[in-house]
C-alpha positions, 0 to 999 in steps of 0.5 A: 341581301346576303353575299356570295362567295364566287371561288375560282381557278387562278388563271391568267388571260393570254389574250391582250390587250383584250379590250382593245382591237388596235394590235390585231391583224384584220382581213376585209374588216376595220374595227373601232374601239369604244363605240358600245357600252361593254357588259362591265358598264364602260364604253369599252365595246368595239365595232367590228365592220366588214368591207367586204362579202368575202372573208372578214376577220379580226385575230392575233396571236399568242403564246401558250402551252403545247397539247394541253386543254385551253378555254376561249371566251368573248363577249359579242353583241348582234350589230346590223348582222348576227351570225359569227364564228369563234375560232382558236386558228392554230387548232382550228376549233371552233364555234358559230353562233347566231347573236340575235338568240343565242343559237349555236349553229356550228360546233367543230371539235371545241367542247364544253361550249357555252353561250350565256345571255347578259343585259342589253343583248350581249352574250359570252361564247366560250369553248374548251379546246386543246391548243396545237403541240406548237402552243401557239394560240390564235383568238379569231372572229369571223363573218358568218352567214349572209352578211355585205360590206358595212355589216357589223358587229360588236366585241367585247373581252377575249379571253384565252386561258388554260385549263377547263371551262370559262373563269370571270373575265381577266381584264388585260392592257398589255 
């Protein structure tokens, strides 16, 4: 019954759009926007499902600033398969996290690492790294674990900022 004040750092999400797979490059994946009601209550959530049980993966580039410390963060949901891995792929950090309960499996270099449950079984990971000295920044999903072609999971607002630790999200359409 009282308000709350949520005070955060000004940020801006690199990433997008972020609630669209549609621009993004894909290997031994196709992803479908729209399939899943998202954590904010729309149909917003994508599907992501391997044709293969070699390397699947969505990802895309961005601009950012060089040597500096960045956060990545998604909303991810366990479809027919639950072991994922987020990765910013210039600096190749990153963090494997098991979706059925939230375990982290993996962590290379990334620090400051969170996995937080939210309703209807999603979960945001995010992790702090620092981008390369080229300040490209890379949001990549990968296939973990077990998995054979038609395993899916669902995604949900990437999100790539600068600075330490994971702000709200910033929806992003262009």
């Amino acid at each position: 019954s009282c308000p709350e004040l949520l005070l955060e750092p000004s940020r801006q999400n690199k990433v997008y759009p972020n609630n669209s797979l549609t621009s993004y490059s894909a290997i031994g994946v196709t992803n479908s926007n729209n399939q899943i009601i998202a954590p904010n209550g729309t149909n917003e959530g994508a599907k992501i499902t391997a044709t293969t049980s070699g390397t699947a993966v969505v990802f895309r580039g961005f601009s950012g600033t060089a040597s500096v410390t960045h956060n990545i963060s998604v909303f991810l949901k366990a479809g027919t398969h639950n072991q994922v891995r987020l990765q910013e792929g210039f600096s190749s950090t990153n963090l494997e996290v098991n979706l059925t309960n939230g375990n982290i499996i993996l962590n290379t270099g990334s620090t400051n690492l969170k996995v937080e449950k939210y309703p209807n079984d999603w979960y945001r990971v995010s992790f702090d790294f620092t981008s390369a000295s080229s300040g490209n920044l890379q949001f990549a999903l990968y296939f973990k674990g077990s998995y054979s072609s038609g395993s899916s999971i669902y995604i949900y607002g990437g999100q790539i900022e600068q600075g330490s630790g994971v702000t709200s999200l910033i929806p992003t359409t262009s």
